[in-house]
C-alpha positions as CSV (number, residue, x, y, z in Angstrom):
1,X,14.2,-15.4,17.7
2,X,14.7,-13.4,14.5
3,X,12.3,-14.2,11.8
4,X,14.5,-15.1,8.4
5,X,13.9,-12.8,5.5
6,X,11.1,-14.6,3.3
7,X,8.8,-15.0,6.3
8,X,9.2,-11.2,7.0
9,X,8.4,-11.0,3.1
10,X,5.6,-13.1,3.4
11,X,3.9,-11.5,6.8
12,X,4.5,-7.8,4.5
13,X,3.0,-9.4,1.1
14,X,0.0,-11.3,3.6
15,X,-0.6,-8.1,5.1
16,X,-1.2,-6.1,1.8
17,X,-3.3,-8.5,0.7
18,X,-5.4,-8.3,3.4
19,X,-5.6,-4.5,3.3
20,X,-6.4,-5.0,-0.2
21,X,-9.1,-7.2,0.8
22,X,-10.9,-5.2,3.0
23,X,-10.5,-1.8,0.8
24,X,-12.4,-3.8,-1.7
25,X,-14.9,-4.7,0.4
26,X,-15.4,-1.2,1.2
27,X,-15.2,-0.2,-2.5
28,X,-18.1,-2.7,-3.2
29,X,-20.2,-1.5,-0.7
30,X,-19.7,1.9,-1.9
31,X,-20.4,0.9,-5.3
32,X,-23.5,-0.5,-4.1
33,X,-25.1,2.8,-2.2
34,X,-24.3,4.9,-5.3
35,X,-24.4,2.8,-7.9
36,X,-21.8,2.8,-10.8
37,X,-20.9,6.4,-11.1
38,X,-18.0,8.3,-11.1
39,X,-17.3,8.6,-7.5
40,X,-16.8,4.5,-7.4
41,X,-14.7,4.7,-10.6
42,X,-12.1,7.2,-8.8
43,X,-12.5,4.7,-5.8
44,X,-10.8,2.1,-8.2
45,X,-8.5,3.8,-9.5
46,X,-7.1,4.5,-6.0
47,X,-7.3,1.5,-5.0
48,X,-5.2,0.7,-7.2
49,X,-2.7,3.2,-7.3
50,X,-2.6,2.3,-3.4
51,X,-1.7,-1.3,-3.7
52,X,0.9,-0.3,-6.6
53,X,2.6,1.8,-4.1
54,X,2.1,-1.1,-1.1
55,X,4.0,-3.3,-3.5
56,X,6.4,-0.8,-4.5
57,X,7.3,0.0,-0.6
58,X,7.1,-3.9,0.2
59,X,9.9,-4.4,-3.1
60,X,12.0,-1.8,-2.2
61,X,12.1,-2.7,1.9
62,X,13.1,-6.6,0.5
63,X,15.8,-5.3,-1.2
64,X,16.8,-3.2,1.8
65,X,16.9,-6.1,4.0
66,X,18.5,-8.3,1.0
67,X,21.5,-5.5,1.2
68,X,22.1,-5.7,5.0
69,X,22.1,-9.6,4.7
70,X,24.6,-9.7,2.1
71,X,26.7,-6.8,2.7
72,X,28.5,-6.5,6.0
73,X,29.4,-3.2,5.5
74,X,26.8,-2.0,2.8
75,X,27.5,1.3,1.5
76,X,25.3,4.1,2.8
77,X,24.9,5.7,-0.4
78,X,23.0,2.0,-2.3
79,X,20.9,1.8,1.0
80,X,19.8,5.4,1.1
81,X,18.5,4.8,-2.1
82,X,17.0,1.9,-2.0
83,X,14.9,3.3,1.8
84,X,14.3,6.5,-0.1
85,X,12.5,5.0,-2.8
86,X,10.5,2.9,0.2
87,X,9.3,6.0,1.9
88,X,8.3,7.8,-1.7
89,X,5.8,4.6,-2.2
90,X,4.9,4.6,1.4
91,X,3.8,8.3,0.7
92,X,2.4,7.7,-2.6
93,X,0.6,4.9,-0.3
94,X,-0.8,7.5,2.4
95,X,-1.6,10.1,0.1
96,X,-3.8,7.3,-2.0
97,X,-5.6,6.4,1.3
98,X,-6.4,10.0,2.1
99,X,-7.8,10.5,-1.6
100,X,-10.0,6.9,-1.0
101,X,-11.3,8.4,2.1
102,X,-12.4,11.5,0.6
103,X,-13.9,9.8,-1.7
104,X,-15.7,7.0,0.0
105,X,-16.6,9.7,2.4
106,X,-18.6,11.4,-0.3
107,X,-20.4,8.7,-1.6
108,X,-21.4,7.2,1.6
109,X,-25.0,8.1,3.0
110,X,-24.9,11.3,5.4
111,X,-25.3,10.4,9.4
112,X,-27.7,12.2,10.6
């Protein structure tokens, strides 16, 4: 059975917030082996610009799925859009999380 829209909404905005969860816990314990410097400050601010463009993906794919429900014939042109803008966040959203990476890599102890 099909889930109805707002619980598909609310699985997407439950699993951004527990993404955003754990990338905070990560961030902490960054922050914690290097202490407040300017490594963990970039860490933040891609966090955040991640979860901007989570929420921004999750918007636009709600109004994606808004369209098809009320539109039986919905034109291809207003969808387009609106799935374009969804993969430009979701972009925005990988290229964030290879940025946090790098950075979280270079602030984390060496393995030796």
């Amino acid at each position: 059975m099909r889930k109805p829209d707002a619980a598909i909404s609310q699985d997407l905005r439950s699993a951004t917030a527990a993404l955003v969860h754990e990338l905070g816990e990560r961030l902490a314990e960054a922050t914690y082996l290097v202490g407040a410097s300017g490594q963990a400050a970039d860490a933040v601010a891609l966090t955040h610009e991640l979860v901007e463009a989570l929420t921004a993906t999750g918007n636009y794919l709600a109004a994606a799925a808004r369209i098809l429900k009320v539109e039986s014939r919905p034109s291809g042109d207003t969808l387009g859009d609106v799935l374009k803008k969804s993969l430009t966040q979701f972009a925005r959203a990988v290229e964030a999380v290879r940025r946090l990476r790098g950075v979280i890599l270079s602030i984390s102890p060496s393995r030796e």
